[in-house]
N, C-alpha and C positions, 0 to 999 in steps of 0.2 A: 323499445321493441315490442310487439305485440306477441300476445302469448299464443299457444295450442288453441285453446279455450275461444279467446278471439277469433283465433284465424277461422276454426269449426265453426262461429256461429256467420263469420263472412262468409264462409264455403257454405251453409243453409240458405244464408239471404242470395245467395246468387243462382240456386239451386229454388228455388221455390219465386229583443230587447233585455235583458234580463231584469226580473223582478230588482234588483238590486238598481237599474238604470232608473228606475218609477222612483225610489227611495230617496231622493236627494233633494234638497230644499234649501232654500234662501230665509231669515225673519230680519225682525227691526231689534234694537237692543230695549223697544217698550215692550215687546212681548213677554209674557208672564208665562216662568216654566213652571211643567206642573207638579204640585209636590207628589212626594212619594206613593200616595195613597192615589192620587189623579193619574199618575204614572202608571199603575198597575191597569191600568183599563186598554193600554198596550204590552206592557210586559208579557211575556209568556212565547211561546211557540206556535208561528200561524204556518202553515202548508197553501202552496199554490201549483194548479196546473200552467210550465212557462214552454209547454211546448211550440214550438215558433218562434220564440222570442228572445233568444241566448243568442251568442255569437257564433256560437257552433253552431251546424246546420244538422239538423237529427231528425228526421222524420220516420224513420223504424219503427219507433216504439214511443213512449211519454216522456216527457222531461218533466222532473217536477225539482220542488225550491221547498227548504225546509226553515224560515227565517226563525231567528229566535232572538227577543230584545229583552237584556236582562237588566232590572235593576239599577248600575250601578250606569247604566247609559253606554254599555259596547252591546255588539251582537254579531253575530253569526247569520252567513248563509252557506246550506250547504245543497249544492244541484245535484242530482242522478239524473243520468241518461238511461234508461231503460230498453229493451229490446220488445220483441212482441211478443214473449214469452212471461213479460211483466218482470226480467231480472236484470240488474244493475252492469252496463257495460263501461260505465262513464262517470267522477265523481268530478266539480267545481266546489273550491274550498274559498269563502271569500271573509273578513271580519270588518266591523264599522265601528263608529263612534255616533251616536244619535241624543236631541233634545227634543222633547217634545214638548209643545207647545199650549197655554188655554184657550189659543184663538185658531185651534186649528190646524197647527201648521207644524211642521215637521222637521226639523234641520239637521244631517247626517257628512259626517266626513269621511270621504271615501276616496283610496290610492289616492290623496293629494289634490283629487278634482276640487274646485270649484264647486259651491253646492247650489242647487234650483230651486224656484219656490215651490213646493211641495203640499199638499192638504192630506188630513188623513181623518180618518172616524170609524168609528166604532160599533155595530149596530149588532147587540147578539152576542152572536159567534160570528161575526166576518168584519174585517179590517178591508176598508178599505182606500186606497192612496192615487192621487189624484194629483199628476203632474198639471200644470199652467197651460190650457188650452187643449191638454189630452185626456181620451178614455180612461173615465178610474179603473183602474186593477185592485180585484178583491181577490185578496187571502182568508181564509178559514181556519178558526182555532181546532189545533194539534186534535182529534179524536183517537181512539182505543185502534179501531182499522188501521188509520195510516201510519201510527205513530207504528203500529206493528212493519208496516211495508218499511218504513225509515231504518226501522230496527234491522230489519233483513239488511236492506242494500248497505249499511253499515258494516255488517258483517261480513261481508265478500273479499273472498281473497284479495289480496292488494294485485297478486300479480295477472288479476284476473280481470282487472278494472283500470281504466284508463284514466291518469289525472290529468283533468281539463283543466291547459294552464291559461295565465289570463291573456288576453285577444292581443295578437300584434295587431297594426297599424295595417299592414298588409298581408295577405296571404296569395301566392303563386301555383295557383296547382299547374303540373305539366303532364300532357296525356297525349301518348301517343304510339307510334309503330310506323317504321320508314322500313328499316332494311338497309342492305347496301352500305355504301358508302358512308351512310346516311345515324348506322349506328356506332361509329367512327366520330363523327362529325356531333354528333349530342356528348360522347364522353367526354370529347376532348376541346369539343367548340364551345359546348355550353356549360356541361356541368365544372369541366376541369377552371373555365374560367372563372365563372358564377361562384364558385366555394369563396372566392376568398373578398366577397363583399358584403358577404350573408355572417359578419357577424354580431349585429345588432338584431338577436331575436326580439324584441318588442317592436321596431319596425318594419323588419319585411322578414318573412319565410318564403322556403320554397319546400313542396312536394311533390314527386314525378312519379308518375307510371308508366314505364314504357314496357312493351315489350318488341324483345330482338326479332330480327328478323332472319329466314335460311340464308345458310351461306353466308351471316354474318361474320364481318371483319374486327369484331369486339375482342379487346385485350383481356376484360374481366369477366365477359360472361359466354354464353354457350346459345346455338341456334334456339329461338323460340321462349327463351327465358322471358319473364315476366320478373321487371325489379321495382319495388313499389318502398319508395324511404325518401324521407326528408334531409334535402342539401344546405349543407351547413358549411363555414369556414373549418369545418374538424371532420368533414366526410372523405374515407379512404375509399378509393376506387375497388380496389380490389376486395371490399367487402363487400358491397350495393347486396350483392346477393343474399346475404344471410338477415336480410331486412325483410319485412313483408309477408312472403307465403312462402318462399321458396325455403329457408332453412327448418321451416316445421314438418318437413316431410309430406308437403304437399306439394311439389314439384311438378309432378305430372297434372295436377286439375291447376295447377297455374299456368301452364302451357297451355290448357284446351280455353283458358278466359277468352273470351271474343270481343277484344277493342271495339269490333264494330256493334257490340251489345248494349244499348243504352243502360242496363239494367249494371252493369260493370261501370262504366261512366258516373252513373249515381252512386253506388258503390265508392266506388273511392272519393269521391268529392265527398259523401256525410262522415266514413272515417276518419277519412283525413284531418278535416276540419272539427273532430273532439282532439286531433292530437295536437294541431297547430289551428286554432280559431281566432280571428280576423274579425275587424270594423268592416272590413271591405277586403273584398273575396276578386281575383281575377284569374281568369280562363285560357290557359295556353295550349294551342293544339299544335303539335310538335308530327308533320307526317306527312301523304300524298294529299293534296287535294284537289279536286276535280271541277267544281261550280256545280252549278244543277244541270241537273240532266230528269228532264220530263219523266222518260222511258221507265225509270229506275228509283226515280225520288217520287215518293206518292203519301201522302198524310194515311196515316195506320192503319200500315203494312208493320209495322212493329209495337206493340205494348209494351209500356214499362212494365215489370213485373209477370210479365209471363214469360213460358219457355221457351221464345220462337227463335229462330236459326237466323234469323235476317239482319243483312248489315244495316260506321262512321267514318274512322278512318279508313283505309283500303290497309285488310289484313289479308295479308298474302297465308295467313294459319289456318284460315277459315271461309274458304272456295273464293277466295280476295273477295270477300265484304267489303261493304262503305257504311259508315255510317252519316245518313244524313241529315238533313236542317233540321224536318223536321224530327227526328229522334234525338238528334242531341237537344232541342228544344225540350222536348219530352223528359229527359233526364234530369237537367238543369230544374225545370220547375218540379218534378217527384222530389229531389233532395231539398226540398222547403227554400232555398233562398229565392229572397223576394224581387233580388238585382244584381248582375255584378256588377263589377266596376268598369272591366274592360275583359272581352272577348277576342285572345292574339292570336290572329292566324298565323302562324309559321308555317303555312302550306300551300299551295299554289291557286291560283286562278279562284281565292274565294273572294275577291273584290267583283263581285257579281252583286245586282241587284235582286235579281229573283233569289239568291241565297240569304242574302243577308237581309231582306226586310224579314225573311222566317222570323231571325234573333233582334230585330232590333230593338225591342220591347222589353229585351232581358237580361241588357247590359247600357251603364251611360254610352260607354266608346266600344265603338269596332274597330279593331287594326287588320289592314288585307291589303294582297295584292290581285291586282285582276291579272295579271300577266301570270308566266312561270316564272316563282320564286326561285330566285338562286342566294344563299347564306349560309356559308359558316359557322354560322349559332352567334352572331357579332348583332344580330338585332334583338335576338331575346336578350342577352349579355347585356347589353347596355342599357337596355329597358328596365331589365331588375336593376342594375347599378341606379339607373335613373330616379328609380320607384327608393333607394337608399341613400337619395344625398340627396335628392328634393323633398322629399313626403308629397307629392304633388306627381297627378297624373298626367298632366297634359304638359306639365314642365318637362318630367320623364322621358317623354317622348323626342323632347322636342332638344334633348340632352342626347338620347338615340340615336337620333339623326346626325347632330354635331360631332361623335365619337364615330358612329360608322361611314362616312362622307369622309374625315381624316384617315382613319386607319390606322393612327395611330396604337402601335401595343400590338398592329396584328399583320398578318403575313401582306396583304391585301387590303385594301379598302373595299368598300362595300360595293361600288359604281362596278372599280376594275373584276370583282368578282365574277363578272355578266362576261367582261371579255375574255376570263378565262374559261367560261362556260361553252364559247361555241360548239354547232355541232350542224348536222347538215342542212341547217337552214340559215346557216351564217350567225353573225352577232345576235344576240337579242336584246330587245330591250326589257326595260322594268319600272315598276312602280312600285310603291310603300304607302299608307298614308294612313291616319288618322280621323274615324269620323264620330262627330258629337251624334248620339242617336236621337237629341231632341230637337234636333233639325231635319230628320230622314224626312218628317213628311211630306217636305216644303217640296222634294225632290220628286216623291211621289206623287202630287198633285201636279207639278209640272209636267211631268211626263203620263199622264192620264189627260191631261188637255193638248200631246203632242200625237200621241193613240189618234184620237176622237179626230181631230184636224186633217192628219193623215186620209183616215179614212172617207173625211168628207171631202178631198183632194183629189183624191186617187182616181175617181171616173175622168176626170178634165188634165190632169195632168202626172198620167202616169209616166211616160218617156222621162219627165223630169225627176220624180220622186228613185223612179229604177235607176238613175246614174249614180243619182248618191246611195244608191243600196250598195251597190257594186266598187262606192269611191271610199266606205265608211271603215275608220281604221278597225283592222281585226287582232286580238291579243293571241292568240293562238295559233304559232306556225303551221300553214296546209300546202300538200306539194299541188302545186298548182298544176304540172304536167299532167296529172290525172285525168286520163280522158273523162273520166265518171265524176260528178263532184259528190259525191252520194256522202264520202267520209268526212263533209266539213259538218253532216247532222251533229256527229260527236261531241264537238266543239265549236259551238254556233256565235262566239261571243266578240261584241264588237261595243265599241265606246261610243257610249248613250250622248255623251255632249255632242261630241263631233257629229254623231248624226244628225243630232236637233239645225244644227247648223249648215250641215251638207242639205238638208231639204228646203231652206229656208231661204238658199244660197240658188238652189237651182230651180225650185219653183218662183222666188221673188215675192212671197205672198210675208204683209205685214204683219199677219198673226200668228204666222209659225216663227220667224224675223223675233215677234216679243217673248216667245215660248222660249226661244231659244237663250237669250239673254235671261229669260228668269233660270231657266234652268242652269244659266252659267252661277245667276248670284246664290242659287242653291246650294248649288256644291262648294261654292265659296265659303257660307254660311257654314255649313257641315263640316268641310274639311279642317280639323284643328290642326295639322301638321300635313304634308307630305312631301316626297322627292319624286321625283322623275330621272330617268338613266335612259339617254339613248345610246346607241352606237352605230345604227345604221339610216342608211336615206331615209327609208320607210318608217316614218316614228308621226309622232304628235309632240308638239311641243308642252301639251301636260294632259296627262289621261283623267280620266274621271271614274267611274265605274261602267261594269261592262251589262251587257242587255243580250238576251237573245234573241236571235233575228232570221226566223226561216221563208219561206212561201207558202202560200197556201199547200202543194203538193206534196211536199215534205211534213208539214204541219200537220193536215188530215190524213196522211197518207196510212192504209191499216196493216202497220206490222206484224200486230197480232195474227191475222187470219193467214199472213206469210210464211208461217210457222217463227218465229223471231222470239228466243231468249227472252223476253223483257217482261215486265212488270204492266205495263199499259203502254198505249200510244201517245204519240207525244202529246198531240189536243188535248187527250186526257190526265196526262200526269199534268200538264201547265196550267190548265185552267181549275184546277185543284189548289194552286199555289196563290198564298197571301199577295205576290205581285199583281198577279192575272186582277183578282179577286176587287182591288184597291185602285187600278188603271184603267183595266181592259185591253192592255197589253194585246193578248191571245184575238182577240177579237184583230189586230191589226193583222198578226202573222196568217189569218184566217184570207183577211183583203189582200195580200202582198203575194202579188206574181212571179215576183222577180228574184232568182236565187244571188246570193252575194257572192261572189267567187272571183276571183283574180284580186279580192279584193289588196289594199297595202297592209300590212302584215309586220309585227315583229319577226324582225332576225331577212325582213325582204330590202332590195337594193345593196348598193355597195356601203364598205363601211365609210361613215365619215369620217 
């Protein structure tokens, strides 16, 4: 549990490789070790700056490494994680077994690994070690200065300092804020399930920050609580609370935390991860999601690291904030990791294109639904289960799907969950799916060559192009009785495959015809896993991701000088975004006359 001490300098920050991986080496049994006098030209205590470079993600402050090779061929390293005050938040305790070598070379046994071929030398005062094809890392013999600073952070309360234990396999953070129903549905859908497969801490952890939402339906905790602890097979519900900030007598600045604050976001992912650090780090947003919205989503409008008011999630605490692509992008890269592994949406309608190329740069895999999600907590559930009996991500997944498709162990299956979801738009449908992000591009050039074609189309055969606006499936139930179509701006999102092929189908032209088919083997390519769920006429037989799609008059049209809430105009927020940017997307909605309306629709027709 974190201390006082901790919690104060979190409440400040929110308010304002490891060397030991370089050390391992491979020889032959003709290498000649070196005698004891040869020996000593390593021996001793070197210091290194490894900030970056640990499993933990620490970017506050320094990480530094204290190696020390003695004699008799063991050694020691000892890491501190520092804060920006220059004092000790964080200790990693690790020991080896090492030979060194007269040809150079370095051979060290460590946790049992396997050891690599290794080179090392000596020049001075700096050692430096040189992994097989990588940049050497040089350390620095122990001087009077640092040996003093080692001296300090050795001396620090224990209960004051956090022991960084060694990296599982996986790490889960979970972040979020729903409300409703919905904080019901995390205790008893996810965490109450998820305890009891989490108990191999070397391969997978998890960590959640949620906080409640009003009028919450929660058994253990109370309106607007914020619970931040690690779930474990030995995690009692009815303690969550005295974890984190809340039993330090920080209760009330835990309630005013703003989920939708990227600054809070980075926050808990760099703590988290000195408490439970990871090979590999995965992102789970647990809460409302929206897709993009021009109006509202605009590149910085919010700074990491300063004090602005502006929303990720949609926090109903905090004048219902969102925080979006780009801010959580923002957060992710301020807390130093260089990649996750997988980015899980557990939120709705983020299988959007324009949202997801933001992130796709900063995780292998995206998990999203372009529809409104409906789940029980049975697809994170099984995802972590997945991530503990595979060690494999895409296995995981694909384990997900098999457990949530049966249902087995739970009230519902995942499909029937949709049917018990109706509401006044009939059945809905849904989507899941799994995509590699080192295939995103192949998607993105497709549809930058379907932009471009469009628009050299449209003078000759717009009649044709406007049917399929008007025929192309849309993920987002709209009442169509509406004399005014003004409110499908909202939610503009329709499925970028079927398009490609509604235009290709009604124009007859050969080259949108080949677009169309690359674009199918793109998202072939891309998709590692997914399901599809209909229930009603109106469906696709498999969705893809969804695309914004307005007309020119909606598009330019100035909100702003309308007197209108928002942020910028939609031209303006869209053509700001990495899609626009990479396509020319924006430039098409600029050309396109035709509003989409009556279009076929999740939750539209009878049910099948």
């Amino acid at each position: 549990m974190m201390t006082k001490k901790i919690l104060t300098t979190l409440a400040a920050v929110l308010c304002c490789a490891m060397t030991t991986a370089l050390l391992t080496a491979c020889t032959t049994d003709n290498d000649e070790k070196l005698t004891p006098a040869g020996n000593s030209k390593i021996v001793g205590k070197w210091y290194s700056d490894v900030s970056g470079m640990t499993e933990a993600l620490w970017n506050y402050g320094k990480t530094w490494s204290l190696t020390e090779y003695k004699s008799d061929g063991t050694g020691t390293i000892i890491t501190y994680y520092t804060d920006e005050d220059g004092d000790a938040v964080g200790v990693k305790n690790d020991t080896f077994n090492y030979v060194a070598y007269s040809n150079g070379t370095i051979s060290m046994t460590w946790k049992g690994e396997q050891a690599k071929k290794t080179h090392w030398s000596v020049n001075g005062n700096e050692l430096t070690i040189t992994a097989e094809g990588e940049e050497g890392h040089t350390l620095k013999r122990l001087d009077a200065e640092m040996e003093a600073k080692f001296d300090k952070w050795s001396k620090t309360d224990k209960e004051d300092l956090i022991e960084v234990p060694q990296p599982a396999r996986y790490t889960v953070f979970v972040y979020g804020n729903a409300g409703g129903n919905m904080d019901a549905i995390i205790e008893a859908g996810f965490w109450g399930r998820t305890a009891e497969f989490l108990k191999d801490h070397d391969n997978v952890r998890v960590v959640c920050l949620y906080k409640y939402g009003k009028d919450t339906n929660s058994q253990v905790s109370e309106d607007g609580d914020i619970v931040w602890f690690e779930l474990t097979d030995s995690t009692e519900p009815e303690k969550i609370r005295e974890e984190g900030m809340q039993i330090m007598g920080l209760g009330q600045k835990a309630k005013e935390l703003k989920i939708c604050d990227p600054n809070t976001l980075r926050m808990f992912m760099e703590w988290s991860s000195l408490q439970c650090p990871a090979e590999e780090y995965i992102f789970a947003v647990w809460g409302h999601g929206s897709g993009f919205n021009p109006m509202s989503d605009a590149p910085g409008k919010y700074e990491v690291g300063e004090n602005n008011t502006r929303g990720v999630i949609y926090d109903e605490w905090n004048q219902n904030e969102e925080l979006d692509m780009y801010e959580f992008k923002q957060a992710i890269q301020a807390s130093g990791i260089k990649k996750l592994n997988t980015i899980f949406f557990h939120n709705c309608m983020m299988g959007n294109i324009e949202t997801l190329t933001e992130v796709k740069d900063m995780a292998d895999y995206l998990v999203a639904s372009a529809h409104i999600l409906t789940s029980d907590g049975i697809l994170l559930t099984e995802f972590v289960r997945g991530l503990q009996e595979t060690d494999n991500t895409e296995a995981a997944i694909e384990q997900m799907f098999e457990k949530a498709k049966s249902g087995e162990g739970y009230e519902y299956s995942w499909p029937d969950q949709y049917k018990n979801d109706a509401d006044g738009f009939g059945l809905p449908n849904g989507d899941y799916k799994m995509i590699r992000t080192r295939d995103f591009d192949a998607i993105l050039s497709a549809t930058k060559r379907l932009a471009t074609r469009l628009m050299e189309l449209y003078p000759t055969q717009q009649d044709a192009i406007d049917r399929a606006t008007t025929s192309v499936y849309r993920f987002y139930p709209t009442d169509v009785s509406d004399p005014n179509p003004d409110s499908f701006v909202n939610n503009p999102f329709f499925d970028l495959a079927d398009y490609a092929h509604l235009v290709a189908s009604e124009t007859n032209d050969d080259e949108l015809k080949t677009i169309a088919h690359d674009i199918d083997m793109a998202f072939d390519q891309a998709f590692v896993w997914y399901e599809d769920v209909n229930w009603n006429q109106q469906h696709l037989d498999h969705y893809t991701l969804s695309v914004c799609l307005y007309n020119d008059f909606y598009y330019s049209f100035d909100y702003k000088s309308k007197g209108a809430n928002i942020l910028c105009n939609i031209f303006e927020g869209y053509e700001q975004s990495t899609f626009h940017k990479l396509t020319g997307w924006g430039n098409w909605l600029r050309t396109n006359q035709k509003t989409p309306w009556g279009n076929p629709m999740s939750g539209g027709g009878e049910p099948l």
